[in-house]
C-alpha beads as a LAMMPS data file, in Angstrom:
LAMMPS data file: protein, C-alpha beads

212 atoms
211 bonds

1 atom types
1 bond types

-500.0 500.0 xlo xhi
-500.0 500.0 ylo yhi
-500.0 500.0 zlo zhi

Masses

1 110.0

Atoms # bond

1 1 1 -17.236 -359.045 20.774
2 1 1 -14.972 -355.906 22.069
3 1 1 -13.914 -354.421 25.058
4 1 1 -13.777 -351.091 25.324
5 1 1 -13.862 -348.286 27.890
6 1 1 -14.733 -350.718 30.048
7 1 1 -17.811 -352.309 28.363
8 1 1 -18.442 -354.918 26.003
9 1 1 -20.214 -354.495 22.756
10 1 1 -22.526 -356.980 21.120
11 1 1 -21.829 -355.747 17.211
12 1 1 -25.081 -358.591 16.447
13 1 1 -28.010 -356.974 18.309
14 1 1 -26.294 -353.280 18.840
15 1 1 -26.027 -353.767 22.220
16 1 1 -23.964 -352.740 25.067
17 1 1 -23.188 -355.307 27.845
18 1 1 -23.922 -353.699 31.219
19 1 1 -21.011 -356.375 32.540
20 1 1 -17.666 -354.194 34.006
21 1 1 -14.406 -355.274 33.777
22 1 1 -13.609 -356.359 37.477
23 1 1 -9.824 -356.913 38.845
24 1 1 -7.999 -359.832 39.547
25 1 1 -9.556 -362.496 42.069
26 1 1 -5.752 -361.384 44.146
27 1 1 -6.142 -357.993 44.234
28 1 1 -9.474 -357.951 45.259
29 1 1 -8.728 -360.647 48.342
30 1 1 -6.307 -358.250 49.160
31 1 1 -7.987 -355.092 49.239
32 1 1 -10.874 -357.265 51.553
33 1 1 -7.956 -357.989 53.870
34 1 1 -6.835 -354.547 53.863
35 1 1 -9.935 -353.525 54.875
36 1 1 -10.189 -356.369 57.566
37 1 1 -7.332 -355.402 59.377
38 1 1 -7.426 -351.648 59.107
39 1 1 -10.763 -351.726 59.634
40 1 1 -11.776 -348.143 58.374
41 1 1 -15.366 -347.293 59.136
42 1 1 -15.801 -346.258 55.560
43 1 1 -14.474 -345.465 52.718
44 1 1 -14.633 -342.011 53.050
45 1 1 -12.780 -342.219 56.160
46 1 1 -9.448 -343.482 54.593
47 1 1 -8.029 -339.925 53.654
48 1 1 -8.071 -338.882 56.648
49 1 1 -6.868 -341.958 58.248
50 1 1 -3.907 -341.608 55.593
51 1 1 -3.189 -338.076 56.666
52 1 1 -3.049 -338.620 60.546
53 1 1 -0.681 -341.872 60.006
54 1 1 1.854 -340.362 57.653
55 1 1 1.223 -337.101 60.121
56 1 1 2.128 -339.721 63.112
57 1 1 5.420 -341.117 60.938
58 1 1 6.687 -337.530 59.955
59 1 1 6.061 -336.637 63.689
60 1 1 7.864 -339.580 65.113
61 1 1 10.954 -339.468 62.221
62 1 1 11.638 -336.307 63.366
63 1 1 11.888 -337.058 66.798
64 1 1 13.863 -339.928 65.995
65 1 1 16.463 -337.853 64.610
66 1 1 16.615 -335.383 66.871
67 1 1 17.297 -338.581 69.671
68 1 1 19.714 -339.883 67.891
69 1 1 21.475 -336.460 67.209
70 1 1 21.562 -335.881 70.969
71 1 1 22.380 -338.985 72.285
72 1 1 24.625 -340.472 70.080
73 1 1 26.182 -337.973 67.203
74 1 1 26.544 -335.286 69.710
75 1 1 28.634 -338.002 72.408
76 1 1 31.975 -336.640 72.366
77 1 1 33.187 -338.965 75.091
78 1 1 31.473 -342.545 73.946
79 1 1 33.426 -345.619 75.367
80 1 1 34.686 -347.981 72.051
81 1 1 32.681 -350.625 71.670
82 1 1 32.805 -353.250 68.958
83 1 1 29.961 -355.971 68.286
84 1 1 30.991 -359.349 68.164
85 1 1 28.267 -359.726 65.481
86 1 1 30.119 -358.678 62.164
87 1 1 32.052 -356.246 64.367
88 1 1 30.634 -352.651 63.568
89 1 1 31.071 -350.449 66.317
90 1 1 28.604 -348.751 68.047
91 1 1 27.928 -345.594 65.831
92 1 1 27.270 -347.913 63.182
93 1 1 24.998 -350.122 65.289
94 1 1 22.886 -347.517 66.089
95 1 1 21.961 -347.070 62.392
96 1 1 22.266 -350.581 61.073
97 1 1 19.609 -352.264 63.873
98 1 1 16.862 -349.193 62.865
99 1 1 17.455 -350.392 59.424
100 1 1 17.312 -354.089 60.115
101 1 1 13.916 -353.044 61.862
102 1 1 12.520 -351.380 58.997
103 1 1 13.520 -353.478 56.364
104 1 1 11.891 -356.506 58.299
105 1 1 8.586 -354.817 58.694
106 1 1 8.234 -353.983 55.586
107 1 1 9.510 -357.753 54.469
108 1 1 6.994 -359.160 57.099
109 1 1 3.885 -357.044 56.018
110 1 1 4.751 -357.511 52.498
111 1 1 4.875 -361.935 53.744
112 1 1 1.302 -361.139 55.649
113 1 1 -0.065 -359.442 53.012
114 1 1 0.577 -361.408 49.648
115 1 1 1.404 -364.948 51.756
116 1 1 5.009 -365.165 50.428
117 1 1 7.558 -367.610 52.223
118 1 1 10.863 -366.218 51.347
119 1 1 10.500 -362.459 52.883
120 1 1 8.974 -363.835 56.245
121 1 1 11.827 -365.835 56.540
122 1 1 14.240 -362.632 55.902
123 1 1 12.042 -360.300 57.869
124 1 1 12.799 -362.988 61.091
125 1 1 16.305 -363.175 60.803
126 1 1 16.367 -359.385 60.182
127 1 1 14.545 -358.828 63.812
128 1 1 16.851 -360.998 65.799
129 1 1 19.824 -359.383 64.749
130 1 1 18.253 -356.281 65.478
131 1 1 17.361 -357.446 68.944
132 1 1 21.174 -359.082 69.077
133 1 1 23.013 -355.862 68.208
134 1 1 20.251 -354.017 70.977
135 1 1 20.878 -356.224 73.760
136 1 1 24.472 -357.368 73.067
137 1 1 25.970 -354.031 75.414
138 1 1 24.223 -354.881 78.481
139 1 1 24.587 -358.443 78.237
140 1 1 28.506 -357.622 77.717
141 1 1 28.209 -355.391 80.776
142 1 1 27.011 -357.411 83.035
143 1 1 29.203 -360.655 81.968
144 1 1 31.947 -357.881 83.030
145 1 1 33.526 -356.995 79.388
146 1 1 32.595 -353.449 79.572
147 1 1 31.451 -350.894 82.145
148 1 1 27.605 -351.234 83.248
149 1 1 26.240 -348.076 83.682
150 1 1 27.687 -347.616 79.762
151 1 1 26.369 -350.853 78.605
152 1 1 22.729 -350.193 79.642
153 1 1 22.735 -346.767 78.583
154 1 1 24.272 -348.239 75.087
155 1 1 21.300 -350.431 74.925
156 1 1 18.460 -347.947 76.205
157 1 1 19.536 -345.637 73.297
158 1 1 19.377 -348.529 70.955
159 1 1 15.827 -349.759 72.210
160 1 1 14.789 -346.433 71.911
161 1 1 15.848 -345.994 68.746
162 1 1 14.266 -349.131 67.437
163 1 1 11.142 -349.171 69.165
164 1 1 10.317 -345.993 67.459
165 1 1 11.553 -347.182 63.852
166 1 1 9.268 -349.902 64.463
167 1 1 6.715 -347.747 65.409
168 1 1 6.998 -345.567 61.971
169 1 1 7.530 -348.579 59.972
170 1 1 3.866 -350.057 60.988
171 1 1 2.470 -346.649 60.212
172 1 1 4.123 -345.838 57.314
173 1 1 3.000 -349.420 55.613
174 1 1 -0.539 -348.999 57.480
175 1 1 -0.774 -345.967 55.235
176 1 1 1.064 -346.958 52.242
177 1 1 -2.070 -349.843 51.999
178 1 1 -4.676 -347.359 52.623
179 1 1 -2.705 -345.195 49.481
180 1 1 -3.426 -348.277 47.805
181 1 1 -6.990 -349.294 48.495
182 1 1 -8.102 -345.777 47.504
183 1 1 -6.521 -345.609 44.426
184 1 1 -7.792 -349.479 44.450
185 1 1 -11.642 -348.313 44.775
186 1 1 -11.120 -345.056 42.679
187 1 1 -10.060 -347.135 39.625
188 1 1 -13.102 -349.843 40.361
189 1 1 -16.279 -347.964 40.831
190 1 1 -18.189 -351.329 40.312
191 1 1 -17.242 -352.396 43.878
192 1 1 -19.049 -351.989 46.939
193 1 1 -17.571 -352.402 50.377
194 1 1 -19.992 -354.026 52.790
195 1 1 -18.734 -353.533 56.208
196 1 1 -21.246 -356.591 57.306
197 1 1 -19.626 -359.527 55.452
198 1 1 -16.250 -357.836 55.974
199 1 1 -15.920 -358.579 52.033
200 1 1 -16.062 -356.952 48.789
201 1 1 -18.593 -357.157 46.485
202 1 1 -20.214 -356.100 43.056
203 1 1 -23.729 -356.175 42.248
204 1 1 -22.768 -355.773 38.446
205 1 1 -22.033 -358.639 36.010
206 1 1 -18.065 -359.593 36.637
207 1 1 -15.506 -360.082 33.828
208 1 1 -12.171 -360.767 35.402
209 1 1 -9.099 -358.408 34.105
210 1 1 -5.739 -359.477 35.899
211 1 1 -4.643 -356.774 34.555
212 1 1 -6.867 -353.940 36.354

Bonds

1 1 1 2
2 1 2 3
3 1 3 4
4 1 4 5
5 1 5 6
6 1 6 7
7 1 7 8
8 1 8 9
9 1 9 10
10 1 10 11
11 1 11 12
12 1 12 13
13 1 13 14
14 1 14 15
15 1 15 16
16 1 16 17
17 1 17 18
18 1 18 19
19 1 19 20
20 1 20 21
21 1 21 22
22 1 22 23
23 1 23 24
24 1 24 25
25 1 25 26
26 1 26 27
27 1 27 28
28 1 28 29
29 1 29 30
30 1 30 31
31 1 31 32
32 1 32 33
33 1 33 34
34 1 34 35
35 1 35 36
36 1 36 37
37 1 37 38
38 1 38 39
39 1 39 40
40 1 40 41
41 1 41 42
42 1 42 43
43 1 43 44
44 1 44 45
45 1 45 46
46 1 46 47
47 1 47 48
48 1 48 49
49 1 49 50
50 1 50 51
51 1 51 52
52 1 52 53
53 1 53 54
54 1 54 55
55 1 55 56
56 1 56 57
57 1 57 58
58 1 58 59
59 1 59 60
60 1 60 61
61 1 61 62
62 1 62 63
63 1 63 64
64 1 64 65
65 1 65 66
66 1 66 67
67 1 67 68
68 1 68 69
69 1 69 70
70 1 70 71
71 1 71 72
72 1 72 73
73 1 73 74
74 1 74 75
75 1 75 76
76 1 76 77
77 1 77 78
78 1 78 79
79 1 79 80
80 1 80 81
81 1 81 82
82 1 82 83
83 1 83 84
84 1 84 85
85 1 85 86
86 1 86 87
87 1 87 88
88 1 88 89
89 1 89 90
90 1 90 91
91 1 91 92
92 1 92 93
93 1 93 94
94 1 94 95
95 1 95 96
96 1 96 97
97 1 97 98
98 1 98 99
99 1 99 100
100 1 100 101
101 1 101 102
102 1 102 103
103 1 103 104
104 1 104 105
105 1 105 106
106 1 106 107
107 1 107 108
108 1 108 109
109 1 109 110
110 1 110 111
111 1 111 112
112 1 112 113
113 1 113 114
114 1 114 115
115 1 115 116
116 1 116 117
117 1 117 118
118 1 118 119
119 1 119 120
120 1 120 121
121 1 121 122
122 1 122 123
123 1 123 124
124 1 124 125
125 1 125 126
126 1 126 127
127 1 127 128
128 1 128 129
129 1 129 130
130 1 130 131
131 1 131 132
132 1 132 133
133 1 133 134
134 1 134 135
135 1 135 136
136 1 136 137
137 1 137 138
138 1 138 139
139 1 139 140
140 1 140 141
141 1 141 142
142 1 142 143
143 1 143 144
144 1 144 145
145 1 145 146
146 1 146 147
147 1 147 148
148 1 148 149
149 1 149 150
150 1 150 151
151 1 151 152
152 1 152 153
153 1 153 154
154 1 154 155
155 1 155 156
156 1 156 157
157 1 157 158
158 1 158 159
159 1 159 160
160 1 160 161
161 1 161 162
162 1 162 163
163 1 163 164
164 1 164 165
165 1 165 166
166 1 166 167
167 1 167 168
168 1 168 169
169 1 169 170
170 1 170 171
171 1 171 172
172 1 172 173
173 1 173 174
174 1 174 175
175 1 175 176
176 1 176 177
177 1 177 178
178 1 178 179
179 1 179 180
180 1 180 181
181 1 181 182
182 1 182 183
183 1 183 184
184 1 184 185
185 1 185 186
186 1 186 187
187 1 187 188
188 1 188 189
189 1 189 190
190 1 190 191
191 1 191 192
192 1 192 193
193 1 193 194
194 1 194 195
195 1 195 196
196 1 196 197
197 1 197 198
198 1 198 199
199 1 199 200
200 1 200 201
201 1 201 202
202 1 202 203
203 1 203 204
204 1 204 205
205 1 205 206
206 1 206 207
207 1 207 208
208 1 208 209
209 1 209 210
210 1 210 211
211 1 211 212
């Protein structure tokens, strides 16, 4: 027996197995709960779902910058302010908790998606000190260490700013999986999507390849 081109050939009887040479048992769970949670109507739909998302991100990155250019870079008269949490000031904050935000979606979707332990537990502390460093001005302001009106407006820019990170983030991944699952169905022929068992299936003879 040989496998080749996808086929195996019976060198006996001059025969050539009809079987395909089907992915790994994981990847095809999670390309089913891609599908589940996406939920595209079909398979043909998922370019264009990919285009409008990573339209969407580009549309909301830019408008993230041009925020944060405004409100914060272009503030010539910003009160000091220093975080008691590792003590960046408030220039710095306003990048780092974006960051924080993005780095724990993608650590969370990544812990969803493949049912890992470790980056669920990162992508949780990452969002709390995101929502520390965001909230830690107007809690200062109104326990009297800083002027009010300056402490909420400190944290409205920072909620804004990582409201909409987290916005891109969940996009950005949404359409990073669909990137996937294409390239996922384009590579496997064999498999059919049936939007009725929510499930994917083949109707041809299965040899596993954890390699595919």
């Amino acid at each position: 027996m040989s496998e080749e081109g996808g086929t195996i050939e019976n060198h006996e009887d001059g025969q050539v197995s009809e079987d395909i040479i089907m992915p790994s048992e994981d990847k095809l769970l999670l390309a089913d709960r891609i599908f589940t949670r996406l939920n595209p109507p079909s398979i043909g739909a998922i370019p264009s779902m990919i285009h409008k998302k990573a339209k969407t991100v580009g549309g909301i990155l830019a408008g993230y910058a041009v925020f944060w250019w405004l409100t914060v870079l272009q503030v010539s008269d910003e009160t000091e302010f220093e975080s008691i949490f590792f003590g960046p000031e408030f220039m710095t904050v306003t990048i780092l908790a974006p960051v924080l935000i993005f780095s724990g979606s993608l650590l969370s979707d990544y812990s969803r998606e493949l049912g890992q332990l470790f980056p669920g537990l990162v992508s949780g502390t990452m969002f709390v000190l995101a929502v520390l460093y965001t909230f830690e001005p107007a809690i200062m302001g109104l326990m009297g260490d800083i002027e009010t009106g300056d402490a909420i407006w400190k944290t409205v820019r920072l909620m804004v700013l990582c409201t909409t990170v987290l916005l891109a983030a969940k996009l950005l991944i949404d359409a990073c999986l669909l990137v996937w699952v294409k390239e996922f169905m384009e590579k496997n022929p064999g498999i059919d999507y049936s939007g009725e068992g929510e499930e994917l299936q083949s109707d041809l003879g299965v040899v596993t390849d954890p390699e595919a």
